[in-house]
VMD Tcl script that draws the C-alpha trace (Angstrom):
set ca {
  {-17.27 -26.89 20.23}
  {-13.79 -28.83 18.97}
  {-15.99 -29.39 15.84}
  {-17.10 -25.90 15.37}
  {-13.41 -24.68 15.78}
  {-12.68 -26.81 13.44}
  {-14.47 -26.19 10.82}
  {-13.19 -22.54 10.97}
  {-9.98 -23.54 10.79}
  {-10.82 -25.35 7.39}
  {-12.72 -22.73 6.08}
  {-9.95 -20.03 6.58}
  {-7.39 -22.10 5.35}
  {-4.89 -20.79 7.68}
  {-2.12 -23.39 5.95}
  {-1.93 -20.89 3.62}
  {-1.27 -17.75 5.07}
  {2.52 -18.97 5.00}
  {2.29 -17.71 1.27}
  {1.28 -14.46 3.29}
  {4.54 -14.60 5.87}
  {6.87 -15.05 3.21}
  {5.33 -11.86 0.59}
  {5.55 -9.66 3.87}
  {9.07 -10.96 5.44}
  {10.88 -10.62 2.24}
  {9.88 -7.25 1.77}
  {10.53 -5.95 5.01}
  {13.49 -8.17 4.93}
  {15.56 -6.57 1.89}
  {14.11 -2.96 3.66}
  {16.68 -4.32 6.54}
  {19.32 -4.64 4.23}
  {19.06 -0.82 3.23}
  {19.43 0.34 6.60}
  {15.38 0.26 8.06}
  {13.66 -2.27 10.06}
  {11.25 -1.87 12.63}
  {9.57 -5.12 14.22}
  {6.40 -3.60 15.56}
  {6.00 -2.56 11.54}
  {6.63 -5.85 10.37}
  {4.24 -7.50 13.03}
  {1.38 -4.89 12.30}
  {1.75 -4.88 8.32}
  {2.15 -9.26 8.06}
  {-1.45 -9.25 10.36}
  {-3.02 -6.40 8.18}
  {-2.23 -9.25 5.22}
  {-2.83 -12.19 7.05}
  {-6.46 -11.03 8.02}
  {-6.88 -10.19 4.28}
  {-5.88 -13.15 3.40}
  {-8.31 -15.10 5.28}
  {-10.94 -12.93 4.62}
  {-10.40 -13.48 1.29}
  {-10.85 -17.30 1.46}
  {-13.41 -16.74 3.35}
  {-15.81 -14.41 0.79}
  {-14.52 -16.34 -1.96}
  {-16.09 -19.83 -0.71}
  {-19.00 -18.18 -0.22}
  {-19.01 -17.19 -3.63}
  {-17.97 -20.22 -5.18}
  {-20.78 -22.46 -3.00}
  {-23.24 -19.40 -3.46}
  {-22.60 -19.64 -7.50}
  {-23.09 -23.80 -7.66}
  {-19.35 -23.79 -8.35}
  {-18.14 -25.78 -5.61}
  {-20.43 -28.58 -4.97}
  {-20.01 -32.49 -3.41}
  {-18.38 -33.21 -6.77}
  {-15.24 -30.66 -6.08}
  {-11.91 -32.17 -6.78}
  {-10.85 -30.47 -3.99}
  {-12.59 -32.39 -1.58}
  {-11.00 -35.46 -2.12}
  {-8.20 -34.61 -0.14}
  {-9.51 -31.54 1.51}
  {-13.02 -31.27 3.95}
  {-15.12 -27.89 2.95}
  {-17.30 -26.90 5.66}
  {-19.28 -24.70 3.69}
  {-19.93 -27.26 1.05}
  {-21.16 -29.74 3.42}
  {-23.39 -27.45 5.07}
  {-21.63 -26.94 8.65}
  {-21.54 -23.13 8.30}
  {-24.11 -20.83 7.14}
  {-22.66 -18.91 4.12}
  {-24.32 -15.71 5.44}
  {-22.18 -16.54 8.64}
  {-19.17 -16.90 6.92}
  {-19.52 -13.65 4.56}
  {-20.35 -11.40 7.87}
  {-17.18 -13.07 9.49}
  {-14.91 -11.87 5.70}
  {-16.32 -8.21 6.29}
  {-15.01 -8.22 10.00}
  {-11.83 -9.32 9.12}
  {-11.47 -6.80 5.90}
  {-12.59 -4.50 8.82}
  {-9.63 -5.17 11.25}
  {-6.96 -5.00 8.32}
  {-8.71 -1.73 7.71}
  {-8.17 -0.10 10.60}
  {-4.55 -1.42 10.95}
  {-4.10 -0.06 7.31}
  {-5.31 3.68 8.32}
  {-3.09 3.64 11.32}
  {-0.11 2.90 8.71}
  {-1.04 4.92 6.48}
  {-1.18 7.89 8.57}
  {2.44 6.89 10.45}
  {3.79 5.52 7.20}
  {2.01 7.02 4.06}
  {-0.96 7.15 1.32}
  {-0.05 4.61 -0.20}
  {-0.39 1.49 2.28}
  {-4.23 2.59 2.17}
  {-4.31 2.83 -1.97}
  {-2.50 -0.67 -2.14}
  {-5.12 -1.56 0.94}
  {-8.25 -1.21 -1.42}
  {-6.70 -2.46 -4.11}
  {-5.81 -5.45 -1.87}
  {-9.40 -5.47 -0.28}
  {-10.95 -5.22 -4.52}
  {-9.61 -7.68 -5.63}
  {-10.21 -9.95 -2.90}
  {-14.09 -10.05 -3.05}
  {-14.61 -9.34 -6.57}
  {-11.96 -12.60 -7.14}
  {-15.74 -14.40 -7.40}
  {-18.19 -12.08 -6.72}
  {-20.28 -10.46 -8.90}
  {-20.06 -8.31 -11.37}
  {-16.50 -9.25 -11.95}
  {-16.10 -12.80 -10.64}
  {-12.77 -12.60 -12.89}
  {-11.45 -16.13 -11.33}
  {-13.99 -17.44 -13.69}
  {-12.90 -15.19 -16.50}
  {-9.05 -16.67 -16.64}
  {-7.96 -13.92 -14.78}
  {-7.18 -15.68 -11.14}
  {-3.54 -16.34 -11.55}
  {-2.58 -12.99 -13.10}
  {-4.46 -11.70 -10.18}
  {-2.61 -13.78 -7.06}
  {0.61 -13.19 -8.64}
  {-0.10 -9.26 -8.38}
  {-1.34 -9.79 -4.70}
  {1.18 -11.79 -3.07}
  {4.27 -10.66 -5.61}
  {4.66 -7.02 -6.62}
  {1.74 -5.94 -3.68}
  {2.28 -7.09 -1.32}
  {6.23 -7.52 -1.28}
  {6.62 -3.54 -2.31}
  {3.77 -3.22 0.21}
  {6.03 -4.19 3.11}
  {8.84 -2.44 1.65}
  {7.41 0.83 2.19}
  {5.60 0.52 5.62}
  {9.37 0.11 6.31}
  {11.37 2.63 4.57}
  {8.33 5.03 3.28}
  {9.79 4.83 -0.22}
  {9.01 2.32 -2.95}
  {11.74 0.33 -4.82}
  {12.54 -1.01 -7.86}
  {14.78 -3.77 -6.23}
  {11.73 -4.89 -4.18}
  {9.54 -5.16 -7.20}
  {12.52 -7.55 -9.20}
  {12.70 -9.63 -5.99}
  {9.05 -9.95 -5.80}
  {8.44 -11.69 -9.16}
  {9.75 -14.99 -9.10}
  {7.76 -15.72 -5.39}
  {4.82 -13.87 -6.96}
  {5.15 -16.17 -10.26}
  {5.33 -19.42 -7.86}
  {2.13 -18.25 -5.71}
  {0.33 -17.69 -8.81}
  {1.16 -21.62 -10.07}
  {-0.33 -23.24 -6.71}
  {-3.93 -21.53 -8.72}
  {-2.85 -22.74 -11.83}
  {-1.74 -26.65 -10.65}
  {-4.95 -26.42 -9.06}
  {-6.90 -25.13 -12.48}
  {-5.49 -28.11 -14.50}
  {-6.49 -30.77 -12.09}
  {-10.35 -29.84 -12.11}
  {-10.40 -28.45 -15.73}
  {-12.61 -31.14 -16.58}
  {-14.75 -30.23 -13.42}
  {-14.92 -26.47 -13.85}
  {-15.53 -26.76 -17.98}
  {-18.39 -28.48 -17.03}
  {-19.57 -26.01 -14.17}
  {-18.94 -22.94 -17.45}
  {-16.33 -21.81 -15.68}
  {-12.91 -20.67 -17.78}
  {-9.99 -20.67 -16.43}
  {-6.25 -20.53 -17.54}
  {-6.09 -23.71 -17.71}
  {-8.85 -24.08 -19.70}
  {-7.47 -21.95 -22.31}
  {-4.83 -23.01 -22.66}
  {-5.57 -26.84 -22.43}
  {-3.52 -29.81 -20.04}
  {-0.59 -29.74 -22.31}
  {-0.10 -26.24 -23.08}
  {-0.81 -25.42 -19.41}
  {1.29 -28.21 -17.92}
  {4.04 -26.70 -20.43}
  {3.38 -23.38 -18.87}
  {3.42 -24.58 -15.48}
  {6.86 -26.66 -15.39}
  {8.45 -23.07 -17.43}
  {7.63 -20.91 -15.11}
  {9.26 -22.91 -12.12}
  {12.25 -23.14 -14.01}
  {11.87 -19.52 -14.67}
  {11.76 -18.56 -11.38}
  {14.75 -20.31 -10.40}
  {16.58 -18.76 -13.36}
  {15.32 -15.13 -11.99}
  {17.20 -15.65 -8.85}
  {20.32 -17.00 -10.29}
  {20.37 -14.15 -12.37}
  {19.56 -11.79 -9.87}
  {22.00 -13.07 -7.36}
  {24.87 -12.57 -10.29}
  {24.03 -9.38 -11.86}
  {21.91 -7.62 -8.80}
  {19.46 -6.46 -6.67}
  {20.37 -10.18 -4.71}
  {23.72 -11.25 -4.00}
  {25.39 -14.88 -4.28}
  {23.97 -15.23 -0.44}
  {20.36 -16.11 -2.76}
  {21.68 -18.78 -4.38}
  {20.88 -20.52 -1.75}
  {17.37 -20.91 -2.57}
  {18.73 -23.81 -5.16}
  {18.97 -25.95 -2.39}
  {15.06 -26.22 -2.65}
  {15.84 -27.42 -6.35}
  {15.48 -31.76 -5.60}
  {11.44 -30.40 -4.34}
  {11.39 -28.54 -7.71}
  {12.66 -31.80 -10.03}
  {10.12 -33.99 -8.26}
  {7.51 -31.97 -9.21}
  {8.20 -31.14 -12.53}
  {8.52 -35.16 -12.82}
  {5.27 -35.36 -11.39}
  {3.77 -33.15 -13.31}
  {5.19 -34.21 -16.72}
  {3.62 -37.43 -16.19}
  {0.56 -37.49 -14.29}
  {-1.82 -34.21 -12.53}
  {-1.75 -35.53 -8.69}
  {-4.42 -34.94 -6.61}
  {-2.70 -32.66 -4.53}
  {-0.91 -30.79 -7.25}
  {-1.95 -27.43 -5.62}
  {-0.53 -28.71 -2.28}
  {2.58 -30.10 -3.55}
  {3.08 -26.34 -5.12}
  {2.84 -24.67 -2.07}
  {5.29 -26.88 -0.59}
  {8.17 -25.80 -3.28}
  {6.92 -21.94 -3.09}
  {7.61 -22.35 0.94}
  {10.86 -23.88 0.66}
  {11.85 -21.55 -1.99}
  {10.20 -18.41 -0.12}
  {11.51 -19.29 3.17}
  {15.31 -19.51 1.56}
  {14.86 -16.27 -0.39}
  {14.05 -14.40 3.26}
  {17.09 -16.63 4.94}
  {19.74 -15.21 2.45}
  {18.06 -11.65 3.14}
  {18.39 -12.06 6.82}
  {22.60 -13.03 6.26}
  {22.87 -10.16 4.35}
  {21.59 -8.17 6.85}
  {23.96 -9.98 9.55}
  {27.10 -10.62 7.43}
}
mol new
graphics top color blue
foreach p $ca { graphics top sphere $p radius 0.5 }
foreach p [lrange $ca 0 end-1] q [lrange $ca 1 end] { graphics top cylinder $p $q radius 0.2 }
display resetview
């Protein structure tokens, strides 16, 4: 039973739903600073995502194992068990267990959406879209280069303007600033991860970004748009929506220079990993200079 629990576990990926907490919390964070928080909200709209999220992992494993893309070869599972590679749950399992999860954040997103408004259900399907069709049929646009424009819609402008309005029933232009550099960091965990197993996925016909663009070009891509990011915030925190209380989030800078060393000089293995390290550090600071400015 331990075993089967764990191979769940694996399968959802539940490591990186933090990714999830930190879209959601800043959101509903800077919705605190205008005036308008409520908890059981918060609590109802971060499990709507979270059960998304998984979902999403889920179906697009499936896919991905279903398609001949994912196989004992993987990069990924070098560091990394996959269940349904290896054949310890049934992929028809697995997809029935997505639906029933899309199915729960359903029903939480009709309740909000008829205490809150319309639009938590439009950015719901939306949400939902482009979860499965990330590799499913006819779309399957992670194998079209389209993956990382995709995550950094999801999990920045979505989902953090998303949160925003289950909490204040209005949408924001300040949100959707303050969403792009964590939505721009999200989005390079995919990319990290599409330059290590270029080699792997030109050979499986897949293209991605990184493919495109080619390791140096997408290496050069990747180490500008962390330094981007950070620049975003510093010149948000000076010139608004933030304040100097962001500034703060260049204490997660040292995580940033290691990386971009790394990166400069050699893909790790973990490159995907090591990304979603600096977007939690940096994530987690941008909601902690939220919270003080809705203390101080």
């Amino acid at each position: 039973m331990a075993n089967v629990y764990r191979d769940w576990f694996l399968a959802a990926r539940p490591w990186s739903f933090t990714m999830t907490a930190i879209s959601v919390s800043v959101g509903s964070t800077l919705a605190a600073v205008e005036g308008t928080f409520s908890w059981p909200l918060f609590l109802l709209a971060l499990i709507a995502a979270v059960l998304m999220h998984a979902a999403s992992n889920l179906i697009n494993d499936v896919d991905d194992v279903r398609n001949g893309v994912d196989t004992l070869e993987v990069p990924t599972a070098r560091y990394r068990p996959h269940p349904l590679r290896e054949g310890r749950l049934r992929l028809e399992q697995v997809r029935l267990a997505a639906y029933l999860l899309y199915l729960l954040a359903a029903a939480i997103g009709i309740f909000l959406a008829v205490t809150r408004g319309p639009l938590v259900i439009i950015l719901g399907i939306i949400g939902t879209a482009a979860g499965i069709t990330y590799t499913a049929a006819p779309l399957s646009y992670k194998y079209r280069a389209m993956g990382e424009f995709s995550v950094f819609l999801m999990w920045g402008p979505l989902m953090v303007t998303g949160a925003y309005y289950v909490q204040q029933q209005a949408v924001s232009a300040d949100a959707l600033l303050i969403s792009i550099p964590f939505g721009v960091l999200v989005a390079l965990v995919l990319l990290a991860n599409n330059i290590r197993d270029a080699v792997y996925d030109r050979r499986k016909g897949i293209r991605t970004l990184a493919i495109m663009l080619g390791e140096r070009k997408g290496i050069s891509v990747y180490l500008a748009l962390i330094v981007a990011a950070y620049l975003a915030v510093v010149v948000m925190s000076v010139f608004g929506p933030l304040t100097v209380w962001s500034l703060i989030v260049l204490v997660s800078t040292p995580l940033a220079m290691n990386l971009l060393r790394q990166m400069s000089h050699e893909i790790p293995l973990d490159a995907d990993a090591q990304t979603a390290k600096l977007d939690t550090a940096f994530g987690l600071l941008l909601v902690l200079s939220l919270v003080v400015r809705v203390w101080w």
